[in-house]
Structure formats: C-alpha cells, structure tokens
mmCIF file as gemmi writes it, N, C-alpha and C atoms, coordinates in Angstrom:
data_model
loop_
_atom_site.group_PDB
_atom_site.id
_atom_site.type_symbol
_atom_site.label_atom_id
_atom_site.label_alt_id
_atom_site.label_comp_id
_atom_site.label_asym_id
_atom_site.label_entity_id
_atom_site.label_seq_id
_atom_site.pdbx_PDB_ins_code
_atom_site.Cartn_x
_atom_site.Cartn_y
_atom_site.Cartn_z
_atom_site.occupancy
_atom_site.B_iso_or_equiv
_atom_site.pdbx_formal_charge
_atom_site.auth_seq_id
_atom_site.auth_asym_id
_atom_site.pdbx_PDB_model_num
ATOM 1 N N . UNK Axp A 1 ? 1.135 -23.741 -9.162 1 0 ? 1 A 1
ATOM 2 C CA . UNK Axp A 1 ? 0.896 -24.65 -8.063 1 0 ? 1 A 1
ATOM 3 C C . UNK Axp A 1 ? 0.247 -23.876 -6.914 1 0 ? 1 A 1
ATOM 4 N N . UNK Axp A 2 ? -0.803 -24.936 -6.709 1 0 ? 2 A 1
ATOM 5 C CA . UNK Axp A 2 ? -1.4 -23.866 -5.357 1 0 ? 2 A 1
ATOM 6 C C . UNK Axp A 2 ? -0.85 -23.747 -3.646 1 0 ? 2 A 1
ATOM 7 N N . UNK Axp A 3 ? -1.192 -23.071 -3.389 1 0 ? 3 A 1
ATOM 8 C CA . UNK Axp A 3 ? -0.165 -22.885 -2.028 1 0 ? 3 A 1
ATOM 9 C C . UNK Axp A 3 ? -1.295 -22.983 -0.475 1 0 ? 3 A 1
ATOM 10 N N . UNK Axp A 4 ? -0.744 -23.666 0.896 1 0 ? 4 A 1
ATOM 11 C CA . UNK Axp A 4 ? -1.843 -23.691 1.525 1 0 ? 4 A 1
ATOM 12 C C . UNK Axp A 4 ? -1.442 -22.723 2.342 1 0 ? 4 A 1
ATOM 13 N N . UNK Axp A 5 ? -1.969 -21.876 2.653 1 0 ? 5 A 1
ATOM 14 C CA . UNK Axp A 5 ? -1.991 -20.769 3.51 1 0 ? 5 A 1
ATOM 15 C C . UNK Axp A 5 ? -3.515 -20.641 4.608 1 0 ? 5 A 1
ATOM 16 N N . UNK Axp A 6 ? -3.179 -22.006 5.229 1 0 ? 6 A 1
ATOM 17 C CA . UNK Axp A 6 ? -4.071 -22.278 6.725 1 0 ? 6 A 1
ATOM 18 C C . UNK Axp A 6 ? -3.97 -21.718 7.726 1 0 ? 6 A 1
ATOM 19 N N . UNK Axp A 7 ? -2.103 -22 7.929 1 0 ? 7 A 1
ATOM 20 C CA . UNK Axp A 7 ? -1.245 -21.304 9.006 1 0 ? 7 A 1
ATOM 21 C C . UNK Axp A 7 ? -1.15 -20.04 8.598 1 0 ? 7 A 1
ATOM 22 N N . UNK Axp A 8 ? -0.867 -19.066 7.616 1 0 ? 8 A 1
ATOM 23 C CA . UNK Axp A 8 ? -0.918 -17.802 7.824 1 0 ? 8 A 1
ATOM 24 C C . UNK Axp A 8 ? -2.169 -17.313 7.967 1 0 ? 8 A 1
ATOM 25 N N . UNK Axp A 9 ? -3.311 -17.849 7.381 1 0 ? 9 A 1
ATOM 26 C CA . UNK Axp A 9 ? -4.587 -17.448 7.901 1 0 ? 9 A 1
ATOM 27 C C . UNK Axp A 9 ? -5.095 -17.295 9.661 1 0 ? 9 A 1
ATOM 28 N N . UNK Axp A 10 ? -4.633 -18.557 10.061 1 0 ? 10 A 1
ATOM 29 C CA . UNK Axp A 10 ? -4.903 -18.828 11.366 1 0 ? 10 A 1
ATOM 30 C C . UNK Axp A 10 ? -3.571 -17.396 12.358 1 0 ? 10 A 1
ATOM 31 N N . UNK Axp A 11 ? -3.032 -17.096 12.089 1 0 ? 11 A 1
ATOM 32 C CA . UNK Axp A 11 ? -1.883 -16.426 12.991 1 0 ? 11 A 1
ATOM 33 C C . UNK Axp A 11 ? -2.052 -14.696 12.152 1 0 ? 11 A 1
ATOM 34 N N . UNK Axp A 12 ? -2.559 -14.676 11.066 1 0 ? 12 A 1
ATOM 35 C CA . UNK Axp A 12 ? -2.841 -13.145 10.299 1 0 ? 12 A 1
ATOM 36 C C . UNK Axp A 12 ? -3.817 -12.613 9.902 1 0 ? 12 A 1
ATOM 37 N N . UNK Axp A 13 ? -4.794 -13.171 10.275 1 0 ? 13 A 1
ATOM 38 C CA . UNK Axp A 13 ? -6.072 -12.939 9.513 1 0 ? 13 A 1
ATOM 39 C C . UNK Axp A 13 ? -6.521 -11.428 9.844 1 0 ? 13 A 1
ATOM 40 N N . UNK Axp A 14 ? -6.789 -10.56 8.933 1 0 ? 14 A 1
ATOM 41 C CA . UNK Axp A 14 ? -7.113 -9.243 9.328 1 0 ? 14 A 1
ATOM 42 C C . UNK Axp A 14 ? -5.868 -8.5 8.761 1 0 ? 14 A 1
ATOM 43 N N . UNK Axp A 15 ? -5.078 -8.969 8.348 1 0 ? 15 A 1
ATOM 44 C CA . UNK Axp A 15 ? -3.417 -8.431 8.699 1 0 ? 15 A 1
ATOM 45 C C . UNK Axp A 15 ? -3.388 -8.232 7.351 1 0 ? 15 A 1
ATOM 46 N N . UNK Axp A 16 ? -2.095 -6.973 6.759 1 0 ? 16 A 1
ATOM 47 C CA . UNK Axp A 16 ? -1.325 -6.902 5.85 1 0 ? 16 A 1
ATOM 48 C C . UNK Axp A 16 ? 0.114 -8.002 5.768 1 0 ? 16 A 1
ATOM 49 N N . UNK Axp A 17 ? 0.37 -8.996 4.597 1 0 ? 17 A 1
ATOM 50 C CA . UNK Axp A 17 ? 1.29 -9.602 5.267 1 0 ? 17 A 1
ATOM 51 C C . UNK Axp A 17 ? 2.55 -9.9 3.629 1 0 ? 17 A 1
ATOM 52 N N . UNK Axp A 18 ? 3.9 -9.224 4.029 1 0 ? 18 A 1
ATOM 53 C CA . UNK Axp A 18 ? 4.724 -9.46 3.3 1 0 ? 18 A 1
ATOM 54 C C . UNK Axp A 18 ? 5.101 -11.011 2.825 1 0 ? 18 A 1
ATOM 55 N N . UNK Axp A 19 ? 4.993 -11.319 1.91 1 0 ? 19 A 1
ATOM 56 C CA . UNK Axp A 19 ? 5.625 -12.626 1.625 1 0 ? 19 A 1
ATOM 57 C C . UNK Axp A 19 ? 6.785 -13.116 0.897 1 0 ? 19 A 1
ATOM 58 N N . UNK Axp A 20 ? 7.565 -13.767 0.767 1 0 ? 20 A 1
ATOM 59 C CA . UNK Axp A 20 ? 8.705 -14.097 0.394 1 0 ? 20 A 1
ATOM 60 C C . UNK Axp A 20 ? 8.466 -14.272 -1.495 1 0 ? 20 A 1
ATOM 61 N N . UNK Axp A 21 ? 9.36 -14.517 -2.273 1 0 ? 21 A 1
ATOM 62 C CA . UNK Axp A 21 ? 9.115 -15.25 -2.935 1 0 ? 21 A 1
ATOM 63 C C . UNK Axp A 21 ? 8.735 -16.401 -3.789 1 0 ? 21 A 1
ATOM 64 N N . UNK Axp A 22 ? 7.889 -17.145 -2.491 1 0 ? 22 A 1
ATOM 65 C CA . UNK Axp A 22 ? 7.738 -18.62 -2.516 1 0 ? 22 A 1
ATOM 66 C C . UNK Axp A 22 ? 6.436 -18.592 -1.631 1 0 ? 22 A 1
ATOM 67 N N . UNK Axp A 23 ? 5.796 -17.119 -1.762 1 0 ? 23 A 1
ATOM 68 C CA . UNK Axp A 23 ? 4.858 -16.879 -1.004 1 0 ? 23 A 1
ATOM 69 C C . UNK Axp A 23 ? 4.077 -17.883 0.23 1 0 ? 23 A 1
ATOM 70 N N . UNK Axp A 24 ? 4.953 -18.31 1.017 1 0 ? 24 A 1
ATOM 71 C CA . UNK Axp A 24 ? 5.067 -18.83 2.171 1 0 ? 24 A 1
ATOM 72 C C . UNK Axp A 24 ? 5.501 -18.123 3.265 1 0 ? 24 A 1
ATOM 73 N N . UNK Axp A 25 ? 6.63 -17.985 3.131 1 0 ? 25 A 1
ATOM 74 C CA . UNK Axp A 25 ? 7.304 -17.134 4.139 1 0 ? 25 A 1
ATOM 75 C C . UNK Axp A 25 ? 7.463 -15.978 4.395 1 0 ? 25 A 1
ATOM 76 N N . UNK Axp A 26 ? 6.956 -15.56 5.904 1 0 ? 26 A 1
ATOM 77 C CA . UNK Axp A 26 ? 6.47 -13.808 6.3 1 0 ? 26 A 1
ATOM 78 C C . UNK Axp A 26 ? 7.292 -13.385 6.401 1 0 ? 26 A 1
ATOM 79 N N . UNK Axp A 27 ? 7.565 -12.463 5.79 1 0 ? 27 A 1
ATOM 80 C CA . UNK Axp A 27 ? 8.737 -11.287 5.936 1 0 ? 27 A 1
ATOM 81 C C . UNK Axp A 27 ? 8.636 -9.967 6.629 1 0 ? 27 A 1
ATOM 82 N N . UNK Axp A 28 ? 7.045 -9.722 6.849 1 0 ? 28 A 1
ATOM 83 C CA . UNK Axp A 28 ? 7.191 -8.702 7.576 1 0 ? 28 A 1
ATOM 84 C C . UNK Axp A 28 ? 5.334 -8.747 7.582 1 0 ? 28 A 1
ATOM 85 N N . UNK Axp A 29 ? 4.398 -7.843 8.321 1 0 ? 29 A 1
ATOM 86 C CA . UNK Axp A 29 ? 2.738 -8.059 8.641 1 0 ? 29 A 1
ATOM 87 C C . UNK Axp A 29 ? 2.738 -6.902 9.38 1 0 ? 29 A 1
ATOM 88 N N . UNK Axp A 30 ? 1.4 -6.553 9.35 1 0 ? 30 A 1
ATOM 89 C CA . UNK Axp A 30 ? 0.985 -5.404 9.994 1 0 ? 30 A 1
ATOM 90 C C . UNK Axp A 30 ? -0.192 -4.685 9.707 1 0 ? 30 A 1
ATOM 91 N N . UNK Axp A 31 ? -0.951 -3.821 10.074 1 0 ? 31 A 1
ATOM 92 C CA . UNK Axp A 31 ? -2.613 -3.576 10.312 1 0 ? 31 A 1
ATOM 93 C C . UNK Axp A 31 ? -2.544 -2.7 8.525 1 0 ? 31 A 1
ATOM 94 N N . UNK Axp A 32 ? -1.848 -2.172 8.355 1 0 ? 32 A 1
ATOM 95 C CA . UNK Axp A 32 ? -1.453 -1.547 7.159 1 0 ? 32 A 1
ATOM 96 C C . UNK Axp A 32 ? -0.8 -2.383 5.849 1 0 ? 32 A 1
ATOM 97 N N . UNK Axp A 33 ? -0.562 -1.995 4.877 1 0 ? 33 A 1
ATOM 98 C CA . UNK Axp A 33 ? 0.261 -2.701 3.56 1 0 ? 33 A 1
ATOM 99 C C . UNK Axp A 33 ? 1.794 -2.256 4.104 1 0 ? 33 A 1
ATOM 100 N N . UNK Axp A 34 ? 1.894 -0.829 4.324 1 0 ? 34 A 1
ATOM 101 C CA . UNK Axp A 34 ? 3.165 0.107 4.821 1 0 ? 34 A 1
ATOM 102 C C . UNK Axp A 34 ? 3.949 -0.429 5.589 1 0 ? 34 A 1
ATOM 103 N N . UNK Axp A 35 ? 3.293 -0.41 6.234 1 0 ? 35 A 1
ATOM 104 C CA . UNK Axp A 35 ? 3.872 -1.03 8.112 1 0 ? 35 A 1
ATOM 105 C C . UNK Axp A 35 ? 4.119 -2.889 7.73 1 0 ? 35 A 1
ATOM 106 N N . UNK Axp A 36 ? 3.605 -3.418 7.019 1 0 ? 36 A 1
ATOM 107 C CA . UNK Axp A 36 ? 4.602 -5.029 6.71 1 0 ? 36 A 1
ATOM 108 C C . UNK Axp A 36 ? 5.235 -4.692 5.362 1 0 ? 36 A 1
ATOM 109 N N . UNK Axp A 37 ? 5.233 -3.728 4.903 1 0 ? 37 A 1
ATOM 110 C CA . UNK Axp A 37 ? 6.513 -3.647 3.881 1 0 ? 37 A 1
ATOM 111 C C . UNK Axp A 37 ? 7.75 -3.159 4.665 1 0 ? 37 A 1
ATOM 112 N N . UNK Axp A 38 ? 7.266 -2.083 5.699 1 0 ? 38 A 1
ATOM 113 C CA . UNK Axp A 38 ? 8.695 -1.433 6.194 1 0 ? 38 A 1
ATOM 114 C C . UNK Axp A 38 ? 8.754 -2.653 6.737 1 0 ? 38 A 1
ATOM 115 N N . UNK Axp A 39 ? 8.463 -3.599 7.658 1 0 ? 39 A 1
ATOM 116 C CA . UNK Axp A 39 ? 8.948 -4.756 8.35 1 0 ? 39 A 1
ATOM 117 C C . UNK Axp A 39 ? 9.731 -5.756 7.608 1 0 ? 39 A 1
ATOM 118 N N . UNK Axp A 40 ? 9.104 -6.107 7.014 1 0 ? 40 A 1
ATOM 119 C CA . UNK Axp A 40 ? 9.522 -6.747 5.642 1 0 ? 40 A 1
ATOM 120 C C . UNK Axp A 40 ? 11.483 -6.151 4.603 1 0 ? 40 A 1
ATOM 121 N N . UNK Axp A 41 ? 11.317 -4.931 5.418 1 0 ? 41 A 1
ATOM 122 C CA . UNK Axp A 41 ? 12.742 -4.169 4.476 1 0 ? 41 A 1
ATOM 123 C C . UNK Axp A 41 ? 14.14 -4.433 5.452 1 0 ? 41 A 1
ATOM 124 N N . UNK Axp A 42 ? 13.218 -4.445 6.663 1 0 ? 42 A 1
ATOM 125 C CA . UNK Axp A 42 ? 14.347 -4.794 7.571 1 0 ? 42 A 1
ATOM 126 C C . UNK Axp A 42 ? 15.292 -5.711 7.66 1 0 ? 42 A 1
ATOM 127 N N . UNK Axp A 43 ? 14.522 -6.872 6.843 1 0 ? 43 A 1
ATOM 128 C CA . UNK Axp A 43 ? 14.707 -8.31 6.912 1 0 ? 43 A 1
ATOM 129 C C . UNK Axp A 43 ? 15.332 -8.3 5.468 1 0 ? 43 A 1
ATOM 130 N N . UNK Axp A 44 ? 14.998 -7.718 4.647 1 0 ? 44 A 1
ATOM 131 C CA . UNK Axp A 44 ? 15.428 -8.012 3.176 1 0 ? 44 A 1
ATOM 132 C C . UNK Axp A 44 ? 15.305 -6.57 2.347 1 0 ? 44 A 1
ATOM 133 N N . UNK Axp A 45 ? 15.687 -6.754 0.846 1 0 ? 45 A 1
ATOM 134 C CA . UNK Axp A 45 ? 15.619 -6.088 -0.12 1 0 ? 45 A 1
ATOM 135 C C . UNK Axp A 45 ? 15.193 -6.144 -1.284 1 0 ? 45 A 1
ATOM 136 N N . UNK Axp A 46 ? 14.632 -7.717 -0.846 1 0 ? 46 A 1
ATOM 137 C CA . UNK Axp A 46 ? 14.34 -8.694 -2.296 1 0 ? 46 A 1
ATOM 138 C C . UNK Axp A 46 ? 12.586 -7.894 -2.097 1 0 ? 46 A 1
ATOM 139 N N . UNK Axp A 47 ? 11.974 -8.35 -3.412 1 0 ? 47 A 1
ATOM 140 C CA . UNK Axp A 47 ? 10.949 -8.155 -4.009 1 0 ? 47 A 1
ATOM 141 C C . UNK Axp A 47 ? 9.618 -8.719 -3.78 1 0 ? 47 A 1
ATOM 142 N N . UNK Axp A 48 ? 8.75 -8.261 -3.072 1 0 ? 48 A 1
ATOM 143 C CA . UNK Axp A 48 ? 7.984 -9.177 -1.89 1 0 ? 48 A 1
ATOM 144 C C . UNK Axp A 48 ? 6.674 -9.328 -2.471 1 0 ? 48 A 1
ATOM 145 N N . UNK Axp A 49 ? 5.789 -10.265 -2.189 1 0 ? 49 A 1
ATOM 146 C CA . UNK Axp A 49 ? 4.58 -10.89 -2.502 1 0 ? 49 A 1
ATOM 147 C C . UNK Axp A 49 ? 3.964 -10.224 -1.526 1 0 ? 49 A 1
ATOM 148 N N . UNK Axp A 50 ? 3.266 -8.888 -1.28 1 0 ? 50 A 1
ATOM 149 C CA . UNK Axp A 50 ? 1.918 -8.458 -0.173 1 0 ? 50 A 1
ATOM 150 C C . UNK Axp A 50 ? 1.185 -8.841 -0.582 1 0 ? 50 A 1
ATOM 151 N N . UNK Axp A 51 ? 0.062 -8.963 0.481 1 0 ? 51 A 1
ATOM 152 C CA . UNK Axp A 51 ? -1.268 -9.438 0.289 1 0 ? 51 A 1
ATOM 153 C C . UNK Axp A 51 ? -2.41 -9.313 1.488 1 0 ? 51 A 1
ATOM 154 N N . UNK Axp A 52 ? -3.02 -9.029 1.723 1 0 ? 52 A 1
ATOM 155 C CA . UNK Axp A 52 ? -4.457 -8.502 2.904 1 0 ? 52 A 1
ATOM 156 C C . UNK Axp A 52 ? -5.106 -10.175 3.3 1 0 ? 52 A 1
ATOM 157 N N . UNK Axp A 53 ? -4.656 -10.884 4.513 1 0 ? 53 A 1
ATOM 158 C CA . UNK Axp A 53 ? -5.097 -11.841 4.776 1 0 ? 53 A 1
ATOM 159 C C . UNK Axp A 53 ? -6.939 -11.644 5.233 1 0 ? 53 A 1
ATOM 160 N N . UNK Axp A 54 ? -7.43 -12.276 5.074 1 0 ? 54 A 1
ATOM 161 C CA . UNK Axp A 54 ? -9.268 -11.606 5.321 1 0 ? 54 A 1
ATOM 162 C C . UNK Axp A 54 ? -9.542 -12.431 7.021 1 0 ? 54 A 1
ATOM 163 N N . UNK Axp A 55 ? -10.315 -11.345 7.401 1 0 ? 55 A 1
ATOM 164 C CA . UNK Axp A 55 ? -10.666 -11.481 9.019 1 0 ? 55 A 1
ATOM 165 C C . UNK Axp A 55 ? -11.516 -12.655 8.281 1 0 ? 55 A 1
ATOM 166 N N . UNK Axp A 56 ? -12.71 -12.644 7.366 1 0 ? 56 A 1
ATOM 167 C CA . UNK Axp A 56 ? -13.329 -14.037 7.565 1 0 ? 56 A 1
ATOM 168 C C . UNK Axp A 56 ? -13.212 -15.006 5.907 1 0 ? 56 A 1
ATOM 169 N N . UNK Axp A 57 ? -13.009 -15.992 6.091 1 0 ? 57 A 1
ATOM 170 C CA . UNK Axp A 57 ? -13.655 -17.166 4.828 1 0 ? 57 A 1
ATOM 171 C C . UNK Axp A 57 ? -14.92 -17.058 4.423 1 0 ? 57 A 1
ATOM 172 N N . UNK Axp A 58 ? -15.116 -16.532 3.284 1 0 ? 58 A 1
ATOM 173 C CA . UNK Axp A 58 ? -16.287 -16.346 2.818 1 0 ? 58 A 1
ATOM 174 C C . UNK Axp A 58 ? -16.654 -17.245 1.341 1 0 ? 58 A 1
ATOM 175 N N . UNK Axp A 59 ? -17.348 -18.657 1.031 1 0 ? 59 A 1
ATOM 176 C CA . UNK Axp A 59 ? -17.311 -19.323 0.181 1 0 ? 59 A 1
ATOM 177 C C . UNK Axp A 59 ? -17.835 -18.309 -0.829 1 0 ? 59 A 1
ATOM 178 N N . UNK Axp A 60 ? -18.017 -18.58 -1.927 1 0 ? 60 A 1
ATOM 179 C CA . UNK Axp A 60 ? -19.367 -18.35 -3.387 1 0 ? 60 A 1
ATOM 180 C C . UNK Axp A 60 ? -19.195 -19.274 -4.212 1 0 ? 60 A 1
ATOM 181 N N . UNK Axp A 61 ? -20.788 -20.609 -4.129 1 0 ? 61 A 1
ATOM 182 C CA . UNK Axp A 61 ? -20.444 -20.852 -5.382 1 0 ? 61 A 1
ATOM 183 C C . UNK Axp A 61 ? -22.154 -20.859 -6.092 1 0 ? 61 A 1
ATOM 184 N N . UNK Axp A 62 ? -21.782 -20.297 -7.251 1 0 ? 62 A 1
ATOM 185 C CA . UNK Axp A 62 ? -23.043 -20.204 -8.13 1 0 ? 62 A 1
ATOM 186 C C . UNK Axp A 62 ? -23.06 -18.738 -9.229 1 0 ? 62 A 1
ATOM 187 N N . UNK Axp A 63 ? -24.116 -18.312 -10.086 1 0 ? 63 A 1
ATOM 188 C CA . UNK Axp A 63 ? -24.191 -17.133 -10.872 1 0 ? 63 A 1
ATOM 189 C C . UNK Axp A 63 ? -24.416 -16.191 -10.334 1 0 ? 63 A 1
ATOM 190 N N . UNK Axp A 64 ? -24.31 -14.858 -10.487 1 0 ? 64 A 1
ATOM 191 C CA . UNK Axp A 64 ? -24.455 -13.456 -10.433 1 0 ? 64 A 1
ATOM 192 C C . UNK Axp A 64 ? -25.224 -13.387 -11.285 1 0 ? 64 A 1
C-alpha cells in the first residue's frame, strides 16, 4: 500500500528522516542518516525505516 508523504516532504525535505514502522511516523531527522538514527534511539529501540527526504520533486516519464 502506498503511503502519502506530502507532510513529511513539506516539514523535511533535504533531511535524513527516521521512520516508524508504519513509515509515517518521525522518530528522529537530521542533516545526516547518524544524527536521525541517534534521535530516533532516544525515542525507541525498535527497528526503523530511514530514508533521505529530496530538497526537490523531480518527475521522469519516458525511455533512457
């Protein structure tokens, strides 16, 4: 199932950002992967979804 991630785009974009298991919910963010995992540990121990939100939306559609 696909997930909308508008609001974390709009509030992280540029950002490293820990996610929950339901990859919704921030557990921890930061300019680094490091720095929102340690954030992220503070809060929990469980097993986290990272991911690099992108400064811009960039479409492609067509061949290479």
């Amino acid at each position: 199932m696909s997930k909308d991630w508008t609001k974390l785009y709009k509030k992280y974009k540029g950002l490293w950002v820990a996610l929950d298991k339901d990859e919704v919910t921030v557990l921890g963010y930061g300019k680094t992967a490091n720095e929102a995992v340690k954030k992220a540990q503070i809060k929990t121990n469980k097993t986290l979804f990272l991911t690099r939100i992108p400064k811009d939306l960039a479409s492609y559609v067509g061949v290479i």
